[in-house]
N, C-alpha and C positions, 0 to 999 in steps of 0.2 A: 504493500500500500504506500510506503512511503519510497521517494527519490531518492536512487544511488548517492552516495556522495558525489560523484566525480558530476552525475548530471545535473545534481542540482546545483552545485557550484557553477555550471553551465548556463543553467536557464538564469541563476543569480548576477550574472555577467551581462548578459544577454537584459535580463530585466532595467538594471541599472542603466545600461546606454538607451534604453527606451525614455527609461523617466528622466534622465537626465538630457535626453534631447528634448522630451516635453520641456520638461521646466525652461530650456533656454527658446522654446517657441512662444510660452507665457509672457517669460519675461521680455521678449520682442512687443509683442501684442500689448503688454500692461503693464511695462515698467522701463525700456529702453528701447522701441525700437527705431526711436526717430533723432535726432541730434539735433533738430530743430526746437524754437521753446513754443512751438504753437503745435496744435495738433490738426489733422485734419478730419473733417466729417465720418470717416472711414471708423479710422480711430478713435475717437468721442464714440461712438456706436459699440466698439467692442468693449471698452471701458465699463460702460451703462451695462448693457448686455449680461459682463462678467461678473457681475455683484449676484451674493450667495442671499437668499433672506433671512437667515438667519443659523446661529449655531451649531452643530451634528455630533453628536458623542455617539458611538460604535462602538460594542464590545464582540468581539469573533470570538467564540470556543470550539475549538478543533479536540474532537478524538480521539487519541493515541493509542485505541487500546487495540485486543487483539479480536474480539468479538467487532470490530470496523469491520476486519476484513470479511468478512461473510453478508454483510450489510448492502454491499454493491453502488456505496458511496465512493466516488473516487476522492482520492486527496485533493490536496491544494501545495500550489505552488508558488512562490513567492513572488513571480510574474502577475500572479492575478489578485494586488493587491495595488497593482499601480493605480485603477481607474477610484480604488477608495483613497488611497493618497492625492490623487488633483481634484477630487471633490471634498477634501480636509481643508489642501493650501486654498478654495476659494470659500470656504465656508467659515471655518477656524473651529476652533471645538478639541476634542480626543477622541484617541482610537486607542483599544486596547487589544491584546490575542491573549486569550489564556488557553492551556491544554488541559483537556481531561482525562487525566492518570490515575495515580494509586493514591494523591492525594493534593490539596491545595499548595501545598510547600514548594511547587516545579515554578513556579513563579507566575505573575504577567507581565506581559512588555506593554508599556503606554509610550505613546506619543503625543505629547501636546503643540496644539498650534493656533498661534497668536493671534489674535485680531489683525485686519489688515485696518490700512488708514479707512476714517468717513468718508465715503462718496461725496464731495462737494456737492451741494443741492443746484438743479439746474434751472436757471429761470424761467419765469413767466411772464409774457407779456401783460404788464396791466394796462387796465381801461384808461385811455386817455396817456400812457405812454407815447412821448414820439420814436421814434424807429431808430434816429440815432442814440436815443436812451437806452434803448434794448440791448441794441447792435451792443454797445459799452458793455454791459452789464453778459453779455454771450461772450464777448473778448477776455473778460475777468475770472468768469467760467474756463475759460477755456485753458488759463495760465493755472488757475488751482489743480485742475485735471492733470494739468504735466506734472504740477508739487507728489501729487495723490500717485502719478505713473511709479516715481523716482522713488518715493518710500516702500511702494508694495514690491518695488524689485531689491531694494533693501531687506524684508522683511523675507521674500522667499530664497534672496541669496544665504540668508543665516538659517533658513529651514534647511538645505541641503547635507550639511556634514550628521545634523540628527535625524534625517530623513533615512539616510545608510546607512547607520550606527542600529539606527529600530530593525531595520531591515534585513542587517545582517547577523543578529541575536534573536531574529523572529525565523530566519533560515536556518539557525543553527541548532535550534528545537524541534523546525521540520526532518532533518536528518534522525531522529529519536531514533530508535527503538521502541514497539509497541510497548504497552504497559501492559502485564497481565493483571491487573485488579485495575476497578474503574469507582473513581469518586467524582458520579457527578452530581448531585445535591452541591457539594460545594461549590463548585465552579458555575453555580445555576448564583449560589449566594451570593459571590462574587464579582459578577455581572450586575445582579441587579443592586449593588451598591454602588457600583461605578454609573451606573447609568441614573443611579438614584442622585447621582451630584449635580454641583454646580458646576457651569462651565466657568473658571475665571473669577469665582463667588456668585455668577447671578446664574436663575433658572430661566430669564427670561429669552422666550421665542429659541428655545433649545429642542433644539428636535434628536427623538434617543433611537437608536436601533439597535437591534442585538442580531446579529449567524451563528445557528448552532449546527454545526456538519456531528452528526453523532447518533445511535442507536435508542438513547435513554437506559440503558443497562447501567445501575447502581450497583456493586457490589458489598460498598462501606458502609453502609445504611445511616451515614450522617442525615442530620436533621434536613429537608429543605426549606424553608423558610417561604411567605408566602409573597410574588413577585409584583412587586408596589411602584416598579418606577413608571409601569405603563408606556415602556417602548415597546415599539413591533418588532416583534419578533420572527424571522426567516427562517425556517426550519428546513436542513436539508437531509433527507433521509424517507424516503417513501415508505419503509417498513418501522417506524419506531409505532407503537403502541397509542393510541389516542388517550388513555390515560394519562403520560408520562407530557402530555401538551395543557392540560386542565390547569385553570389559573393564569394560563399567560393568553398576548393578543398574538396568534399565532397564524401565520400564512406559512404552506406548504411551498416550497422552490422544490426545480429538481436539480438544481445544481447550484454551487458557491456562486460562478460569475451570473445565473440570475437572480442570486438576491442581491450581491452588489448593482446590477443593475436597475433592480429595484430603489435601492436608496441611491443612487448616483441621480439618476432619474426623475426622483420626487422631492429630493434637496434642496431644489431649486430656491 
């Protein structure tokens, strides 16, 4: 179930020049791509366009154990976490992965990420405005928009060395070995504490979702605790138990990259 080392070091290679040529097509589009201090129509559009409405916290729990493999789940590989990384850097928020093993102790990896600058608000013409008022007032706009390009390529040039860093300690757990005992109540706990946060200290216009790739086989029989933070929940696994989903707001995916798609999608 899980990727060779050699291949996944592969796709991890491979994954990295993808996102890292994303990122420097971002940062064309929404933070350098012009040397000029005015922008043009094009650009004012992708700018507006690019704004997230609001905050996203994600928590992924992947698997590990050995009852996966009979599951007919496939794994996940570090490539297919890029499309939730460029819907983080435009959102801001965290993202967590934790594993479901033989116990909570295996760790989680988080990544947080920062607010980008405030969208300059874009005028309106008022009643009884003259035209060369306006025009003024579109030009003023139009120089904050460059201030607002130059910060947000500031803010995702210092995302990048923690962007790699998650990435490549979130591959290095993919490589495991199954777990033969499975705790998942806790990592169910787990989840819905992080999701149960603040982003940044506010709750405000924070949008929560959780991926559980996993069969629901508990063999620890820790407590589960009853799941309050009211994200959506992506479920990927066609044979787990309709039981083992009671309590949570749960949609059926049949694979990782479409429940990523799903929150990429509705983040808007």
């Amino acid at each position: 179930m899980l990727e060779t080392s050699e291949g996944a070091m592969k796709n991890y290679f491979w994954s990295r020049v993808f996102l890292l040529s994303w990122l420097g097509t971002v940062l064309t589009s929404c933070g350098g791509g012009s040397s000029s201090s005015f922008l043009t129509p094009e650009e004012v559009r992708q700018i507006e366009d690019g704004v997230c409405g609001g905050k996203v916290r994600v928590f992924v729990a992947i698997d590990q154990t050995l009852s996966m493999k009979t599951a007919g789940t496939r794994s996940v590989t570090i490539e297919q976490f890029d499309p939730l990384i460029r819907k983080m850097l435009q959102c801001s928020g965290e993202l967590a992965v934790g594993f479901i093993r033989e116990g909570p102790g295996t760790g989680t990896e988080r990544l947080f990420f920062p607010d980008l600058p405030k969208l300059p608000e874009r005028p309106v013409k008022q009643d009884g405005e003259e035209s060369y008022e306006f025009s003024d007032r579109l030009d003023a706009y139009n120089v904050a928009l460059v201030d607002y390009k130059k910060q947000a390529e500031t803010r995702r040039n210092e995302m990048k060395p923690k962007i790699d860093d998650f990435l490549a300690r979130v591959q290095s757990s993919l490589e495991r070995k199954p777990a033969t005992s499975t705790d998942f109540n806790s990592i169910l706990n787990i989840a819905n504490t992080f999701l149960s946060e603040g982003v940044d200290g506010s709750n405000v216009d924070t949008r929560r979702f959780a991926i559980v790739l996993s069969d629901g086989i508990d063999t620890r029989g820790r407590p589960r605790f009853r799941f309050t933070s009211q994200a959506t929940v992506y479920w990927v696994n066609a044979t787990t138990d309709e039981r083992k989903l009671a309590g949570l707001n749960v949609s059926r995916v049949e694979s990782f990259d479409a429940a990523v798609r799903e929150i990429t999608g509705g983040a808007k």
